[in-house]
LUMPAGU-514924 format. One record per residue (C-alpha): x, y, z; residue number from 0; residue in three letters. Coordinates in steps of 0.1 Angstrom, whole numbers. Layout:
N
      u      v      w  pos  code
      X      Y      Z  NUM   Ala
...
//
This chain:
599
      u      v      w  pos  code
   1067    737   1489    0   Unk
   1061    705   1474    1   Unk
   1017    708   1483    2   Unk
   1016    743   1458    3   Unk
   1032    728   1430    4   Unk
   1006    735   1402    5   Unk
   1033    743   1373    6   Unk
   1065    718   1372    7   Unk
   1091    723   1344    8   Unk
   1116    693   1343    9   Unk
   1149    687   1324   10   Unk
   1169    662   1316   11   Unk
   1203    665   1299   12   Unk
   1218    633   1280   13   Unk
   1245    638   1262   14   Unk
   1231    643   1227   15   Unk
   1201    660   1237   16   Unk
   1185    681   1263   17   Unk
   1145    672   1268   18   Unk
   1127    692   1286   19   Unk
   1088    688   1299   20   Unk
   1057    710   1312   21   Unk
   1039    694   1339   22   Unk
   1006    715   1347   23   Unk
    979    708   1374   24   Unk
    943    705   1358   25   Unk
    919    708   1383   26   Unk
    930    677   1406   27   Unk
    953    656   1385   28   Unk
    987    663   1370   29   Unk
    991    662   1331   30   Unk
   1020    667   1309   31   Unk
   1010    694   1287   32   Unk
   1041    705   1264   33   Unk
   1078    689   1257   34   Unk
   1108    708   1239   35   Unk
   1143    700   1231   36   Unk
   1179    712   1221   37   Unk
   1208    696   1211   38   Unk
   1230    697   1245   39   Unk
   1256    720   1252   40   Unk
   1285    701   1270   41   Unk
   1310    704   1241   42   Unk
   1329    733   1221   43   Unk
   1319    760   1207   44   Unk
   1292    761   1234   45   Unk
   1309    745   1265   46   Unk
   1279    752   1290   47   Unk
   1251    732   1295   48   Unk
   1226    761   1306   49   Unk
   1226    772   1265   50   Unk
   1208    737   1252   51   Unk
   1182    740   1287   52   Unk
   1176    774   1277   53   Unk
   1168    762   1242   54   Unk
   1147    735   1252   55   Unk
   1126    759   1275   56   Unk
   1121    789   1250   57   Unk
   1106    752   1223   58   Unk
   1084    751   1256   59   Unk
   1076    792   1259   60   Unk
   1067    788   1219   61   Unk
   1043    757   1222   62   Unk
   1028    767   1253   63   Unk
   1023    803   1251   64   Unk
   1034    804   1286   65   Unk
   1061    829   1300   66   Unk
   1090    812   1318   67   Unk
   1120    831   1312   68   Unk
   1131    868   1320   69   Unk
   1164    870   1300   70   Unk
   1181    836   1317   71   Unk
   1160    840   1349   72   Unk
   1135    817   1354   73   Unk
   1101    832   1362   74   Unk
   1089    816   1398   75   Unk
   1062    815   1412   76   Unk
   1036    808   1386   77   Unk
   1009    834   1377   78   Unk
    985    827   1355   79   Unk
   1002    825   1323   80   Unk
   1037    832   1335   81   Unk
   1063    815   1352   82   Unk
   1068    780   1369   83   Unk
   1065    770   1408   84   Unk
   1097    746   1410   85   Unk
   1120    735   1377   86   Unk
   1135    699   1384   87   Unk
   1166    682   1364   88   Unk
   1184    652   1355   89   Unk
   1215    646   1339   90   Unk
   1243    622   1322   91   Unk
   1260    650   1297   92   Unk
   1295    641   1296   93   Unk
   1291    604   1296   94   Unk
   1271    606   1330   95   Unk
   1292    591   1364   96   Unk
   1316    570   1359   97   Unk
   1328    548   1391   98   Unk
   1356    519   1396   99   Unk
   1343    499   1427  100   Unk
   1368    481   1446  101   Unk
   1362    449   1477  102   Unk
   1378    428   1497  103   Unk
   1356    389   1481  104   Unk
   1349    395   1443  105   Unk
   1310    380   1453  106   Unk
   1305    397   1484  107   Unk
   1319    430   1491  108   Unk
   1329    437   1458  109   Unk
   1295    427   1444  110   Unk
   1275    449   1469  111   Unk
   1297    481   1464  112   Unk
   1288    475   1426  113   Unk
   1250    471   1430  114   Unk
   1253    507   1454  115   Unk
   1273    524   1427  116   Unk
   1247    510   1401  117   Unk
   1219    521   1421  118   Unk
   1231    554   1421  119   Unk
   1231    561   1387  120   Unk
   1265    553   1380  121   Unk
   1282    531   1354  122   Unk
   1313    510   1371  123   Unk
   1344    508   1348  124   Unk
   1360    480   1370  125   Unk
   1353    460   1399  126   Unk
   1388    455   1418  127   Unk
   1388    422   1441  128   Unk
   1417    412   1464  129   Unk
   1405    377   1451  130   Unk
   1406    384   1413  131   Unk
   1433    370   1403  132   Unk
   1455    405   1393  133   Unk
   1487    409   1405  134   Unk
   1495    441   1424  135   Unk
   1511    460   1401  136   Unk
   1483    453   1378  137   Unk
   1451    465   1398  138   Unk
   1479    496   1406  139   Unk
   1482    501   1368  140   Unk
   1446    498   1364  141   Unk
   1433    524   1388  142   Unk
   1455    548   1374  143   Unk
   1449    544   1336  144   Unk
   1411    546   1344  145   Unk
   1408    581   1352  146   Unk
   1376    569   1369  147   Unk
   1350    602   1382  148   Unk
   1350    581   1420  149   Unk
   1363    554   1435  150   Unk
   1342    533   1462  151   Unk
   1358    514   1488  152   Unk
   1340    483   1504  153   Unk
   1352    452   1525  154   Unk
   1353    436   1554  155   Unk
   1319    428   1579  156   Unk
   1323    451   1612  157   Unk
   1348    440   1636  158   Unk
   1361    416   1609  159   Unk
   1399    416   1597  160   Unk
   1410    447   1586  161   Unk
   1440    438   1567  162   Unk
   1427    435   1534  163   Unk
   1405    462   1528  164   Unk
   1436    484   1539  165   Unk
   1458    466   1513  166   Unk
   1432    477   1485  167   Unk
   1434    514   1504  168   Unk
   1466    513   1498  169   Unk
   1469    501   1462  170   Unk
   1446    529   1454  171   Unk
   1476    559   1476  172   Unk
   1498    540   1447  173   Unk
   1479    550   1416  174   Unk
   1477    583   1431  175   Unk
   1446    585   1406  176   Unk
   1436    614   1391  177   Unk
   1403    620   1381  178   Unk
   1388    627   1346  179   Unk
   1368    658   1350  180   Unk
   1391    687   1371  181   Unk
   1429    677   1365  182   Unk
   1441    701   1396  183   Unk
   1413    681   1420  184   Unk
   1415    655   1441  185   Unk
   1399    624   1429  186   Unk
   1372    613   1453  187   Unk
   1370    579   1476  188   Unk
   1345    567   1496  189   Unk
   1346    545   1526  190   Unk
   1322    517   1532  191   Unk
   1338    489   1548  192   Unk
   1348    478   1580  193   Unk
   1346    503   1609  194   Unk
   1375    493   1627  195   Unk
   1400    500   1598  196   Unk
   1389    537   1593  197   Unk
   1415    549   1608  198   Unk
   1442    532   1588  199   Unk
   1420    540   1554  200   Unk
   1423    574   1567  201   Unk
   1460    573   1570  202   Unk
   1467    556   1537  203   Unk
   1441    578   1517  204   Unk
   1434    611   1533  205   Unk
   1461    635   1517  206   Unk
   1460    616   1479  207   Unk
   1421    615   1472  208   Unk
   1394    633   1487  209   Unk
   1381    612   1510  210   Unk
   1344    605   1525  211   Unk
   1335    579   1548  212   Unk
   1302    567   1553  213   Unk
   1283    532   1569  214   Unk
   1296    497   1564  215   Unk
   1280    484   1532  216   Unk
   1278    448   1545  217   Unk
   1278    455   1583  218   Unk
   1271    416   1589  219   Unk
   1271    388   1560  220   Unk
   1236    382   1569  221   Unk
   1229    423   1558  222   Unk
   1233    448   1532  223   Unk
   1232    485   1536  224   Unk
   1238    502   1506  225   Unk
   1215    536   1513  226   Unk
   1241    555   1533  227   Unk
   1265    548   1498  228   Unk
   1241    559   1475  229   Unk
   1231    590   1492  230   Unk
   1272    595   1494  231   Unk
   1279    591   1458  232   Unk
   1248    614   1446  233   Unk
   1262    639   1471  234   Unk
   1299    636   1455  235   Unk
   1283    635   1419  236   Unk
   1269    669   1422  237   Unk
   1301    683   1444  238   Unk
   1325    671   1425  239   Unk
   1317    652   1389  240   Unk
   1291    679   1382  241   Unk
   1308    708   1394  242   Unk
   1336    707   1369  243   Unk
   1316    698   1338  244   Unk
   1309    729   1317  245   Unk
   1278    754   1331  246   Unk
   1268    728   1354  247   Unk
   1270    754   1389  248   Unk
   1251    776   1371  249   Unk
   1223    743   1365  250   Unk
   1225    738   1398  251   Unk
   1221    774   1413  252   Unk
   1186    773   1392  253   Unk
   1171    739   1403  254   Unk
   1157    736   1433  255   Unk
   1167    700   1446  256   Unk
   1199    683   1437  257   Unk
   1204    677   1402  258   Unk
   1201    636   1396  259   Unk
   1221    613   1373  260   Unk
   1194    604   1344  261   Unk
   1198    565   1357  262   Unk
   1192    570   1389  263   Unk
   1158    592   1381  264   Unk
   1144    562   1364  265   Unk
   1150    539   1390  266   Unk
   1138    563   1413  267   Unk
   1105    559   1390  268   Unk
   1105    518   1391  269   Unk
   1105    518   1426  270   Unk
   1076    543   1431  271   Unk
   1057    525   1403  272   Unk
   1062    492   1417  273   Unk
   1056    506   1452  274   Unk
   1019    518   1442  275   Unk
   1007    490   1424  276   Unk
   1023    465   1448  277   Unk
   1038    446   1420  278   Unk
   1076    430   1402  279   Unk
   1083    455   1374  280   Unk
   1112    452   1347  281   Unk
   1125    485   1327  282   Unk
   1146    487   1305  283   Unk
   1164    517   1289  284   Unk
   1178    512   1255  285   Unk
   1203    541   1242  286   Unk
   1230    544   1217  287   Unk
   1258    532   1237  288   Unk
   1244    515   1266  289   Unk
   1214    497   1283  290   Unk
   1202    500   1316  291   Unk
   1178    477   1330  292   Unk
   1158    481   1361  293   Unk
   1139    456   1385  294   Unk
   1121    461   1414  295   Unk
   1109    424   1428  296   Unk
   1091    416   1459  297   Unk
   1099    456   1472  298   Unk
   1140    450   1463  299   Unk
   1157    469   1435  300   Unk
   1184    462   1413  301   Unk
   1197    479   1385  302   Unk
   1224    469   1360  303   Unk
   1243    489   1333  304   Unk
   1255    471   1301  305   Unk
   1277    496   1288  306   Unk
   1289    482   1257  307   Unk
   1250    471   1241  308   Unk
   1235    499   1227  309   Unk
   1223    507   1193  310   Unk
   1249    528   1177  311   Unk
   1279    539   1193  312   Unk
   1286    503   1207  313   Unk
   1262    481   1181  314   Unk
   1299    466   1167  315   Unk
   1302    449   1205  316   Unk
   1260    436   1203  317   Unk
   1273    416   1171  318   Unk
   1309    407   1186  319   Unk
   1293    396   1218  320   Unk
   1267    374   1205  321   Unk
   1276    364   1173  322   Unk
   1263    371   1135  323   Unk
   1243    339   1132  324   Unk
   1227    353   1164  325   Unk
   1209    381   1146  326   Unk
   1208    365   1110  327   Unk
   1181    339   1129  328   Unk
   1158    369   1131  329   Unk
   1156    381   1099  330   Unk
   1128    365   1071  331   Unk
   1148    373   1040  332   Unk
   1183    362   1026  333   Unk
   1211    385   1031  334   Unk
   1248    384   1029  335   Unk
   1269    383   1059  336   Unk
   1289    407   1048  337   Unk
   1262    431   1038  338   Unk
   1252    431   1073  339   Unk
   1280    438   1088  340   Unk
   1285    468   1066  341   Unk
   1256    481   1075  342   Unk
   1263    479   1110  343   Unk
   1294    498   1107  344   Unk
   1276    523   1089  345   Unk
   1255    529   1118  346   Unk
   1281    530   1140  347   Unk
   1300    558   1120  348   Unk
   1266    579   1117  349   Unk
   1252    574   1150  350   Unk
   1221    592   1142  351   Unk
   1212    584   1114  352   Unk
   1178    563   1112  353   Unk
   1167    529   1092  354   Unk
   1153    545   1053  355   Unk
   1142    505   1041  356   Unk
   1123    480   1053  357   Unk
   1146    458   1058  358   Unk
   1172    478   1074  359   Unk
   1145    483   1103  360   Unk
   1137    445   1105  361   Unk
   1177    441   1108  362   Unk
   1175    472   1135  363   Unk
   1148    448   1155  364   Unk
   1168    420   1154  365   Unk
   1202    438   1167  366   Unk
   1179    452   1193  367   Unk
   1164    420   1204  368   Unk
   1201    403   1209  369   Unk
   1209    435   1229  370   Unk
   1182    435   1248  371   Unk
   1182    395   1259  372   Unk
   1225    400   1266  373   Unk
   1216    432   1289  374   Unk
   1185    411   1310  375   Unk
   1211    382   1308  376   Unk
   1238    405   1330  377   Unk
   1206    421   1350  378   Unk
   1198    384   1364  379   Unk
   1236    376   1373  380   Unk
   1240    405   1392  381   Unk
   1201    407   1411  382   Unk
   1210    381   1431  383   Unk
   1204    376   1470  384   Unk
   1233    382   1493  385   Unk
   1263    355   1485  386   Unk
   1277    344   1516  387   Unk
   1247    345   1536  388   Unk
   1253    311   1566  389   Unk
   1271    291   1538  390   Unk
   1307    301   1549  391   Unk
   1328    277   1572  392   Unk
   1362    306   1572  393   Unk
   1376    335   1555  394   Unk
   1399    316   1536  395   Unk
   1367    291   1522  396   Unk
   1350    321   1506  397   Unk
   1379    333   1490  398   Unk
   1382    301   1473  399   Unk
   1348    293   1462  400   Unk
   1315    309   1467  401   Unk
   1278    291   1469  402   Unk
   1262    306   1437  403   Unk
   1222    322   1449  404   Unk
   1198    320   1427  405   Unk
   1185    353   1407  406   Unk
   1156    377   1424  407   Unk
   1144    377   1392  408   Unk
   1111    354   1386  409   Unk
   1099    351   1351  410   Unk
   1067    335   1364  411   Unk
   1059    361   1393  412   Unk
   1069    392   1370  413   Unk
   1037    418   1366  414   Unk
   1049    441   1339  415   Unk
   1079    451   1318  416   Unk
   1082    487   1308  417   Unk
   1107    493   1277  418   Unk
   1122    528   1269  419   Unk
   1148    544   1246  420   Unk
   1145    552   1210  421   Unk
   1142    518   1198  422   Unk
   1113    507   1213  423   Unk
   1098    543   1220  424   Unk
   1095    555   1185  425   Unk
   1092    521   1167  426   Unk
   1070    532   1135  427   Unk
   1044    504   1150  428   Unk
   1036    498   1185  429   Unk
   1037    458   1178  430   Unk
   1072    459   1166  431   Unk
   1078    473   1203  432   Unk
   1061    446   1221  433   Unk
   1074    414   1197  434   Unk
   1112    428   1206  435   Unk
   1105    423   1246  436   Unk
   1088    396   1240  437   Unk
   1114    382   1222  438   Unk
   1143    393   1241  439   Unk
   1123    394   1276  440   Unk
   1107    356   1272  441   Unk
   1082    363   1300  442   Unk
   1062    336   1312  443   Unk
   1026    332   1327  444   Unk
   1008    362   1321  445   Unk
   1025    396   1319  446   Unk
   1016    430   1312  447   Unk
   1043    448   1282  448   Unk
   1045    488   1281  449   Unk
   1064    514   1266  450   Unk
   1078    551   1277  451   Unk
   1059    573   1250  452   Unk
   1087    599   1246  453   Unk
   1114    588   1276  454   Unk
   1098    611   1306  455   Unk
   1108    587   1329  456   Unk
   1141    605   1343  457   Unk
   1122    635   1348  458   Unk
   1090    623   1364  459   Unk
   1120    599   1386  460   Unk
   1135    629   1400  461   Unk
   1098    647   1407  462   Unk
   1087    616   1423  463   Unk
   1116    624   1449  464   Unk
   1092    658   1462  465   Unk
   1057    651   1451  466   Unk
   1049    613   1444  467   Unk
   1015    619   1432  468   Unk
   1021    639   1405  469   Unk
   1051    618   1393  470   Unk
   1028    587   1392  471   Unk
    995    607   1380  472   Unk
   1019    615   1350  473   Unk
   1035    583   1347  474   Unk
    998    563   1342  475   Unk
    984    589   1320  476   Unk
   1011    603   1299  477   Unk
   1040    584   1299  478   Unk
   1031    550   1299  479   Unk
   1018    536   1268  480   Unk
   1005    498   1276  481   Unk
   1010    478   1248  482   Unk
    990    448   1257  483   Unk
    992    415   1284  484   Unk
   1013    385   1271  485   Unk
   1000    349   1284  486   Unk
   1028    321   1272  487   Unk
   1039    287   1279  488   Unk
   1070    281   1304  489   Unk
   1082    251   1291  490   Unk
   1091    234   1259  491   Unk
   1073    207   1236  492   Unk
   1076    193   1200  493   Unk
   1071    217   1170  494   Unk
   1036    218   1159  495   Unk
   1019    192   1187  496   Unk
    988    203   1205  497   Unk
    997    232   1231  498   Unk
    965    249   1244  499   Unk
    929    258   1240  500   Unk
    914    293   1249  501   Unk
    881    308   1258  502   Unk
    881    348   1260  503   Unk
    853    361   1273  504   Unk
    848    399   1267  505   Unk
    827    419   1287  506   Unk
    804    428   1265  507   Unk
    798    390   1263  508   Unk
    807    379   1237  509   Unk
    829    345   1235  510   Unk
    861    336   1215  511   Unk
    875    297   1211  512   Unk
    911    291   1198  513   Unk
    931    262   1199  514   Unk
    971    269   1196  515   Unk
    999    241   1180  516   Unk
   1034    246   1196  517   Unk
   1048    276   1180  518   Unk
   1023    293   1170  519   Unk
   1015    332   1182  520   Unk
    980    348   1178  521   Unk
    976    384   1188  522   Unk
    939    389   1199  523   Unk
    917    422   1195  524   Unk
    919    437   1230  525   Unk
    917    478   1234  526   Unk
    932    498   1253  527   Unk
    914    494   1287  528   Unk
    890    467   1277  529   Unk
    887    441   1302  530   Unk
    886    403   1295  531   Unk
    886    367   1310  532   Unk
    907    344   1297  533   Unk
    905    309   1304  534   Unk
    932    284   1290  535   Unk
    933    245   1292  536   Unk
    974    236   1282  537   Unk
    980    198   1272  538   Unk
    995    180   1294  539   Unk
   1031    186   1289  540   Unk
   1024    226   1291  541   Unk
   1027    247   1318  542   Unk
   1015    282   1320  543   Unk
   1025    290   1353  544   Unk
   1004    267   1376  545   Unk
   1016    227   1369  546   Unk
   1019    211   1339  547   Unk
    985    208   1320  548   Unk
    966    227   1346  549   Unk
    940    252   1339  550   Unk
    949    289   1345  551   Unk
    915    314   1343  552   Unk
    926    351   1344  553   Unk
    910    389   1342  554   Unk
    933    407   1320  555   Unk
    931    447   1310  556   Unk
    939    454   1268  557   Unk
    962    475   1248  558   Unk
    968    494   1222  559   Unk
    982    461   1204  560   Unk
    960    435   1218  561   Unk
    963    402   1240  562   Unk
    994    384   1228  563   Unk
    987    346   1232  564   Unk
   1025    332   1231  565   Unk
   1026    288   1224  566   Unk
   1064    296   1215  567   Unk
   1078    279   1246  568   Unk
   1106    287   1270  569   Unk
   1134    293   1265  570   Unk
   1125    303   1228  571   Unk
   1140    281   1202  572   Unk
   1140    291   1168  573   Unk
   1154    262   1153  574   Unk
   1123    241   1168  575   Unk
   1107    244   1133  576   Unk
   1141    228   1118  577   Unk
   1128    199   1089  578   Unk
   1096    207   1094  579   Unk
   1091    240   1082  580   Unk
   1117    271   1072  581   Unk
   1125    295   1098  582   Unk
   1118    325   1073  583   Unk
   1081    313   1069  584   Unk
   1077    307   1108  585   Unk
   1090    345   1110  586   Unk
   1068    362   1091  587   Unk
   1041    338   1104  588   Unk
   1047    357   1138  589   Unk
   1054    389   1121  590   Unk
   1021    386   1106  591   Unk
   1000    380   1138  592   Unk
   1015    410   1147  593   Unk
   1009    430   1118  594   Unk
   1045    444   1126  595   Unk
   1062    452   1089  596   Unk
   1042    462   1061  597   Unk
   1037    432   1036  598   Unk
//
């Protein structure tokens, strides 16, 4: 099936809008040729999803010319000009899958059921712990008033005690949960703890919830085993979660592997990405009310959700969470507090409405950047190696205090960072784009920045499941837009000192010298493709990657912005500048060398 795929038509349904993409084969590679979309169909009057897909594909029939649809049938197999060979979907319509996760140790158990339920697409409401601190009647209270779409169950190595994980069974029989989607159904539970207390789970839960028991998420401390979980909650997503949201049996009757959850589709993407190129990749997903960040680092993949940053629905929490001075600092004009915030409520009350002034779109960027740096903040917390791991003397000692391990993630060792979701896809200039993950991101060393042209990464996710080469063909050619490699300091120094000295060599041969003060930003012509070797002598108190005031000499590959040469420092301060020059002049210094806002 997968070998004669030559027309793909792929969908994914979020819940404001439906997107859906033509993926033809030309000759030997795999283009995107064609894109449509419909407002989603979820709610009243409509209240079936297969209206805004049918929408979004008859967009497609009128740009492509091609025939796909016979009434509501889709046309298979292709024929010349009619028809498709396989149509493909994703979806999180009606606020996507929504999980509590529930573990015996708060940083063990409880933490690997969250990074399972995470890594299947799912966004966790609570994480119950029998060490965190809440009274029975409390997490009782909890599970019930959650309404939660699933419940995963976790604790307990195999052959371990089995007390506890059945005391958080059986706080879960109390709630008696219902779940949100399907009143009359049973709300469903999966198993993946200790083997020798399935039994007793099974006695405690199997006529209140509908339960499923898979492998041991941490069979031993020493190992995680979170597959067998995933696959179990995807299965129970489409079962149960999908199968009472409006239209959604008739989605599935059409597709021709299991629907995905939008999330999970990406990740799927990351990992194949990363796979191919052998390299540490960082996405990010920025939407209205969440962000999702992805990270795939020496072959292991995390993902986190941060469901209250996002750009509209939940921009009030951005502000609440890190402060008003927080995103004043970004901004190179004067402006009342209070103006501000009434601006941001006003987005929040129109959620789609867009920025009409200049500086309403600078002030956009700078919420942006905060949400951004708070999300990658929570991604590094929770990408961490296994806690636990030959540190624990007894049961009782990791209840009490666990060893903290060190974040996967590697600022110095990280290859590229790909940024999606309407704020950094459709950015009026590409530049604006990259200065936000640079900002927010801070890489360090040399690192290449991209953006998702139009968001087709949930859709080529879910193709990369059945034919990898035409998920990636697509990826490199159509979706990916790079933006340009970033080369910056990883330490700090004083505010306009010596910092570096430059030689690019292009390869048509001709040479460019630059010298950089501490704090300064240059942005270097660079196209898209165009090859270079940069060699960069920091002073003695810099490092770039390799030792302090050693000599780095790299081959690096342009973008459409350029090669970003960052003396800022690490972590970026923007009060280093304080007495010796005003933060609104160093601003739209760097806004300047990026030729970001129109002067």
């Amino acid at each position: 099936m997968t070998e004669n795929l030559n027309v793909i038509i792929a969908t994914d349904c979020g819940s404001t809008t439906t997107k859906a993409i033509l993926i033809e084969k030309k000759g030997d590679e795999y283009r995107q040729t064609f894109r449509g979309e419909a407002p989603t169909t979820v709610e009243t009057p409509f209240e079936d999803v297969t209206k805004g897909v049918l929408n979004a594909f008859a967009e497609l029939e009128e740009l492509s010319g091609r025939k796909i649809l016979d009434g509501e049938k889709i046309i298979t197999p292709a024929q010349g000009n009619t028809g498709v060979d396989i149509y493909i979907s994703t979806s999180s319509a009606g606020g996507g899958l929504q999980m509590m996760v529930a573990g015996v140790v708060k940083t063990m158990s409880a933490q690997s059921a969250q990074k399972a339920a995470l890594g299947a697409g799912a966004i966790v409401m609570d994480v119950i712990a029998s060490n965190d601190k809440r009274l029975p009647h409390e997490k009782i209270e909890r599970i019930r008033d959650l309404r939660p779409d699933m419940i995963l169950l976790s604790g307990g190595t195999d052959g371990g005690t089995v007390s506890h994980v059945v005391e958080l069974a059986e706080f879960i029989g109390a709630a008696n949960p219902r779940p949100r989607l399907g009143m009359t159904f049973q709300l469903p539970v999966i198993y993946a703890g200790n083997k020798d207390a399935r039994d007793r789970v099974n006695d405690v839960l199997k006529d209140k919830t509908a339960l499923r028991i898979t492998d041991n998420l941490r069979p031993t401390l020493e190992r995680e085993n979170l597959g067998p979980a995933r696959q179990e909650i995807q299965n129970l997503f489409l079962e149960h979660v999908m199968a009472h949201a409006p239209g959604y049996k008739k989605l599935i009757s059409w597709t021709e592997v299991p629907i995905m959850p939008t999330p999970s589709a990406v990740g799927e993407m990351m990992q194949a990405i990363a796979r191919k190129a052998n390299i540490n990749v960082v996405g990010v997903d920025i939407g209205g009310a969440t962000t999702d960040v992805f990270s795939v680092f020496d072959g292991v993949f995390s993902r986190t959700v941060s469901a209250n940053f996002g750009m509209s629905y939940s921009v009030s929490n951005v502000i609440a969470e890190t402060g008003i001075e927080n995103i004043m600092k970004w901004l190179p004009f004067e402006i009342e507090e209070s103006d501000i915030r009434n601006r941001i409520k006003n987005k929040m009350i129109r959620p789609t409405t867009i920025p009409q002034l200049l500086e309403d779109l600078i002030l956009e960027h700078a919420i942006a950047r905060e949400a951004l740096r708070l999300s990658f903040m929570q991604h590094k917390a929770l990408a961490v190696g296994l806690k636990g791991v030959q540190k624990l003397k007894d049961m009782s000692e990791s209840f009490d205090r666990v060893a903290e391990d060190e974040t996967l993630i590697k600022m110095n060792r990280l290859d590229l960072i790909v940024g999606s979701g309407g704020v950094l896809s459709h950015a009026p200039r590409r530049s604006q784009a990259m200065m936000m993950m640079i900002d927010s991101f801070q890489p360090q060393g040399v690192t290449m920045i991209a953006v998702d042209s139009i968001f087709m990464m949930p859709h080529l996710g879910v193709l990369s499941t059945i034919n990898e080469k035409a998920a990636t063909e697509v990826f490199e050619k159509d979706c990916l837009i790079y933006l340009g490699p970033c080369i910056s300091v990883a330490n700090s120094g004083k505010y306009g000192s010596h910092c570096l000295d430059c030689i690019i060599t292009y390869s048509d041969g001709k040479i460019r010298e630059e010298s950089l003060l501490f704090g300064e930003l240059k942005v270097f012509e660079l196209g898209e493709g165009e090859k270079a070797e940069v060699e960069i002598t920091p002073a003695k108190q810099f490092d770039l990657g390799e030792g302090k005031g050693q000599k780095i000499t790299k081959k690096v590959t342009g973008g459409v912005v350029g090669l970003v040469i960052d003396a800022r420092g690490r972590p970026l301060d923007l009060n280093s500048s304080k007495g010796k020059e005003p933060i609104e002049d160093v601003l739209s210094k760097w806004n300047t060398a990026f030729d970001a806002y129109p002067e």
